[in-house]
C-alpha positions as CSV (number, residue, x, y, z in Angstrom):
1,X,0.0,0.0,0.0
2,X,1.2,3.4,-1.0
3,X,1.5,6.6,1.4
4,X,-0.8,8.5,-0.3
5,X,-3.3,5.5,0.1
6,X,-2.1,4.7,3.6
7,X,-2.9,8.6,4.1
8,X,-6.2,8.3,2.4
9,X,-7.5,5.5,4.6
10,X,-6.8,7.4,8.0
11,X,-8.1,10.5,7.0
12,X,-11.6,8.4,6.3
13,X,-10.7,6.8,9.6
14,X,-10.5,3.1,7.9
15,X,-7.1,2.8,9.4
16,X,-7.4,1.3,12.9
17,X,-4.2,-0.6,13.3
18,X,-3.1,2.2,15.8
19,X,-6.4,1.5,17.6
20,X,-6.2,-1.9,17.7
21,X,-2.6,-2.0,18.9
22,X,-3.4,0.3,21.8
23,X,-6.4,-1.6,23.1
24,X,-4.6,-4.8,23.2
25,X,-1.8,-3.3,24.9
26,X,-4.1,-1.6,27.5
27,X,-5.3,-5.0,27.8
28,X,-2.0,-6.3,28.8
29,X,-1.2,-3.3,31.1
30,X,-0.8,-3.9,34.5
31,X,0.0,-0.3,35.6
32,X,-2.9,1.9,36.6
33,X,-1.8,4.9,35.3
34,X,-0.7,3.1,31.7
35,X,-4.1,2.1,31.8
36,X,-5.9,5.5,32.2
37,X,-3.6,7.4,30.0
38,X,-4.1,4.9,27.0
39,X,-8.1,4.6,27.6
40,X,-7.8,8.4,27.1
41,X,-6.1,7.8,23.9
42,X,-8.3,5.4,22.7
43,X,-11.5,7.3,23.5
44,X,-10.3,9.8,21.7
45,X,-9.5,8.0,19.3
46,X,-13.0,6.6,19.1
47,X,-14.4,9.6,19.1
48,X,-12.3,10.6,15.7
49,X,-13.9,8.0,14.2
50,X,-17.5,7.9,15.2
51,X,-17.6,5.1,17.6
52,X,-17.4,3.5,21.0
53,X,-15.5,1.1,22.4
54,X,-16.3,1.0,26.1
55,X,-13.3,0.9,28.6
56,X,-13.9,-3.3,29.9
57,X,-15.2,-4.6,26.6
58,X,-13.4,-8.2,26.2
59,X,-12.7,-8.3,21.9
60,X,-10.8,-11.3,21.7
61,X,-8.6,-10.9,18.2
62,X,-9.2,-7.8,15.7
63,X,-12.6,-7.8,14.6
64,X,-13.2,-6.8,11.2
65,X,-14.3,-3.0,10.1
66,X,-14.9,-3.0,6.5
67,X,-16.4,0.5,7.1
68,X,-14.3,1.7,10.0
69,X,-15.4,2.5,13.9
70,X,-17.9,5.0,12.0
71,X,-21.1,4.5,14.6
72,X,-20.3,1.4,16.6
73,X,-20.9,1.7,20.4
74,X,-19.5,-1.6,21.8
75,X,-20.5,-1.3,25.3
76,X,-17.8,-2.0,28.0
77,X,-19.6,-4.9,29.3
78,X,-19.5,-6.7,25.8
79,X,-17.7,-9.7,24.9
80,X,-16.4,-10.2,21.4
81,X,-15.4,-13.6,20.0
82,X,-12.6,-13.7,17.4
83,X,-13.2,-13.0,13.7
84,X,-16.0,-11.5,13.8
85,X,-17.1,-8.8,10.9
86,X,-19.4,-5.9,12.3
87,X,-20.5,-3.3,9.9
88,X,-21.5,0.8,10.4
89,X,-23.8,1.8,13.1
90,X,-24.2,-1.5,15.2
91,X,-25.2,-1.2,18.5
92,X,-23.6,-3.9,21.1
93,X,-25.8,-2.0,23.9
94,X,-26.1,-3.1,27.7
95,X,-29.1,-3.3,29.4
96,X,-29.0,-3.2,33.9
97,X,-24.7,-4.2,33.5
98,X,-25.6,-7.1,31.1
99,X,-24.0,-6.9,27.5
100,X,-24.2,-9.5,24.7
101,X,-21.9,-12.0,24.4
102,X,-20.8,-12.7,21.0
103,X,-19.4,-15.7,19.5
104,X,-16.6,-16.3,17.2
105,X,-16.8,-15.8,13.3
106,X,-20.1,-13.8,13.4
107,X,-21.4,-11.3,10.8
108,X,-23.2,-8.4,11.9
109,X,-25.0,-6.3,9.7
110,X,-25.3,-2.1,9.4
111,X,-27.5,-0.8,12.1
112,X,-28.2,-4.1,13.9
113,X,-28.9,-3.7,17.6
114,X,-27.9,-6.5,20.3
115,X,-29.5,-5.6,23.9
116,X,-29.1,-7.1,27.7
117,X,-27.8,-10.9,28.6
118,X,-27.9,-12.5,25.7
119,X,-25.4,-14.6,23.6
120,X,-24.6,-15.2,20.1
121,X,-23.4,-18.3,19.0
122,X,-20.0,-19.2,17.0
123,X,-20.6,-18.5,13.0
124,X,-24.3,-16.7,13.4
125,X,-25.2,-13.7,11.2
126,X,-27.1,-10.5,12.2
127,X,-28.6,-9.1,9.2
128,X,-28.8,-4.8,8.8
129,X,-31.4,-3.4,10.9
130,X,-32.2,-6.3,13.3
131,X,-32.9,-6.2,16.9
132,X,-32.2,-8.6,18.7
133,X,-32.9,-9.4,22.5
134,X,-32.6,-12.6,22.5
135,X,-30.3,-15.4,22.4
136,X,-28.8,-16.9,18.9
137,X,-27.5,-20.4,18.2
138,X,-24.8,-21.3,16.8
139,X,-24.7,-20.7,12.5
140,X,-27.9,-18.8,12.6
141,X,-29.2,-16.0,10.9
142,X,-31.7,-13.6,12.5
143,X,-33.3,-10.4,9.8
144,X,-35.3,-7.8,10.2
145,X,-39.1,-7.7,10.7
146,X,-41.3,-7.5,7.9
147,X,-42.0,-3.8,6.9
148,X,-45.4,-2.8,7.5
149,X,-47.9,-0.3,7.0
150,X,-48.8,1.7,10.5
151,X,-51.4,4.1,8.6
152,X,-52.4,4.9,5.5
153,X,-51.5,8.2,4.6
């Protein structure tokens, strides 16, 4: 990859290498203060790119961002399994100090919402625009309500 494209990526905010390598390595931190001073980082960091990552969440590997941190809140009670592929605006929202818990190898779709003490299985996919509040199994799929007419206008 050239600079100019390397330069290109981070000024969309695609680039999270930097982001990445700093969570893990708060992760690994045993100092208090190294901790503190590199959650600050990463928040702002976050924040630069339009997301979330809450200071606890458990993300086990680098999850894939094909569209960046650009509206992901990842609450910090969450747990993340390897692999997993999570697209703009998702929502890993807590509900009472209970977060999802999400397997390995999962898909989840652009503005997919995952509430409260529930768990999603290894390999299950969340398609755009689902809520879900309720646990997953394993290779699953779980869409979107039907559409449907409220009133007529």
């Amino acid at each position: 990859m050239s600079l100019r494209e390397r330069l290109v990526d981070y000024s969309k905010g695609d680039d999270l290498r930097r982001f990445w390598r700093l969570f893990a390595r708060r992760e690994r931190s045993r100092s208090r203060l190294e901790r503190h001073i590199l959650t600050f980082f990463l928040s702002r960091m976050a924040h630069r790119h339009g997301g979330y990552v809450g200071n606890g969440a458990v993300i086990r590997g680098e999850p894939c961002l094909p569209h960046g941190l650009h509206g992901v809140y990842i609450s910090r009670y969450a747990e993340i399994g390897a692999d997993c592929r999570i697209y703009q605006n998702v929502t890993i929202g807590e509900v009472a100090g209970k977060a999802p818990k999400i397997g390995a190898g999962c898909l989840i779709g652009a503005g997919a919402v995952l509430v409260g003490d529930i768990r999603v299985g290894d390999g299950a996919k969340i398609g755009a625009g689902a809520v879900v509040s309720a646990d997953v199994p394993a290779g699953c799929t779980v869409v979107a309500p039907q559409p449907r007419i409220i009133q007529k206008g």
